[in-house]
C-alpha positions, 0 to 999 in steps of 0.5 A: 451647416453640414460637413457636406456643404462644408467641404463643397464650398471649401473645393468650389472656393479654390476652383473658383480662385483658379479660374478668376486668376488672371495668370491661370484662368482660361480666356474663353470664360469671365466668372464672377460670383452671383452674390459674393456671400455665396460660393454656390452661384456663379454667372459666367459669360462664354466667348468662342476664340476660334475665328472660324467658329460662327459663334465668335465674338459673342459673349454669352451669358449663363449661370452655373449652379452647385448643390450642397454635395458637390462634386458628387452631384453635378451642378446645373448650367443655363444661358441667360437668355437661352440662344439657338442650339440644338442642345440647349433648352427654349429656357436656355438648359444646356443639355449635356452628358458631362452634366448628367448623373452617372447611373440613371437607367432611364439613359443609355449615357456610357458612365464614362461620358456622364459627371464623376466626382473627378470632374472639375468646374474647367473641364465641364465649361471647356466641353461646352466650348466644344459642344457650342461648336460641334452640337449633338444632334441625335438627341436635341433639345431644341428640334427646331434648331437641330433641324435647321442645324442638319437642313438649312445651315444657312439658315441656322448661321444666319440666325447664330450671327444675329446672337452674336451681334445681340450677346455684344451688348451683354460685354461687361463695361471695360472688359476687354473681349479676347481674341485667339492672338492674343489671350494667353500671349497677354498672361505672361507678357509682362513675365520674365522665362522662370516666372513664366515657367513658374506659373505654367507649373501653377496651372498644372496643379490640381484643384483637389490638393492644392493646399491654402491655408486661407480657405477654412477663414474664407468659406463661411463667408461664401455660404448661406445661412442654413443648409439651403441653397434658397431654391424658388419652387419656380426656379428652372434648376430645380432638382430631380430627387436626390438619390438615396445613397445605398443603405445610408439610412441616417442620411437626410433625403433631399428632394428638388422638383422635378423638370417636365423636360427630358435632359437625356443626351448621347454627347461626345465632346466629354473632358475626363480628366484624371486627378493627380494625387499630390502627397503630404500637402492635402488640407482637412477638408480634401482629408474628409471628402476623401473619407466620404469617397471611401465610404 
């Protein structure tokens, strides 16, 4: 097992905790693992709280990916099944810059509005809250749907409302849909003002420092065996080919498929947001992603 891929599972562990924890975790997202004995497969059902959004009440399936670098790399996000927008693939891709990497020269993507390693697993998924709602039409993934978007808005809601009533029947059994009134009010009912005033502060805390002494014993139970994710030569979020890191010559180079499809897109509704530093309580593997960074 690579220290890479250690210290990816190590980050997307305390992250995943975050975002599962009912005092902390954002509403708008219901995250299990895929397998429990692999940290880098989440499926994720998204639900748009805003009751004037066209898109409320759905809860849409999809499944987050993660290579072995993350977060160097950015992970790769589909709908399961694909729903009509403009910037999601017929396979059900989503295409956005927040998940493009920074550099390519065959986009026009500002580096600012493409992944960094600053990014988290929360700022990607809430841009694609806001990308649901807001879609970039000047570059579509889905023509069609960018057309009716922009000429028959009718239309286009139409058919959204049919997949919102469809996405009904994919609700997990006893899981209760949120609504706007009540789902951060339900967080901290039961919670007296400093318990509240507590967890507002344990929000706040960033994924990259925020020390468990847990993580170590608990990462090689979510990793698979060997430094493959178990990719399927037909599966759609193969990668394009790793870039070689500039004259790192001992570095073994990883090679994923190629899509036939162009991913490239100019969005606008990108979440970069800044990572505090929180000194003395840094755990051994933020210590080595770190000296990766430097390097």
């Amino acid at each position: 097992m690579s220290n890479l891929k250690s210290t990816a599972a190590s980050l997307l562990l305390r992250q995943y905790r975050e975002l599962t924890d009912p005092k902390k975790a954002i509403p708008s997202f219901h995250i299990e693992l895929e397998d429990d004995s692999n940290i880098f497969v989440w499926n994720i059902g998204v639900m748009v709280l805003n009751e004037d959004s066209i898109y409320h009440g759905g809860y849409f399936k999809a499944q987050m990916r993660f290579p072995d670098d993350f977060p160097f790399s950015p992970p790769q996000f589909r709908f399961t099944p694909a729903i009509y927008h403009p910037n999601v693939y017929r396979d059900g891709r989503l295409c956005i810059s927040i998940l493009h990497q920074s550099g390519d020269p065959m986009t026009d993507e500002p580096d600012a509005e493409t992944w960094s390693p600053v990014q988290t697993v929360e700022s990607v998924l809430i841009s694609i809250v806001s990308l649901l709602e807001d879609p970039n039409i000047s570059s579509p993934a889905n023509v069609d749907a960018a057309v009716d978007f922009r000429k028959n808005p009718e239309q286009y809601k139409q058919r959204v409302k049919m997949e919102v009533e469809r996405s009904k029947q994919d609700i997990p059994p006893g899981f209760e849909m949120p609504t706007s009134d009540t789902a951060y009010l339900s967080q901290h009912k039961n919670e007296n003002p400093h318990e509240q005033h507590q967890n507002q502060r344990d929000i706040s805390e960033n994924f990259w420092y925020d020390s468990d002494l847990e993580d170590d014993e608990d990462v090689g139970s979510l990793m698979n065996d060997g430094d493959s994710l178990g990719y399927n030569d037909d599966d759609v979020y193969n990668y394009q080919s790793y870039r070689n890191r500039g004259g790192d010559e001992d570095e073994d180079e990883i090679e994923f498929e190629d899509d036939d499809e162009d991913d490239s897109i100019d969005n606008d509704s990108v979440m970069d947001r800044k990572q505090p530093h929180k000194a003395g309580d840094e755990s051994e593997d933020v210590e080595e992603v770190e000296k990766i960074v430097k390097k």
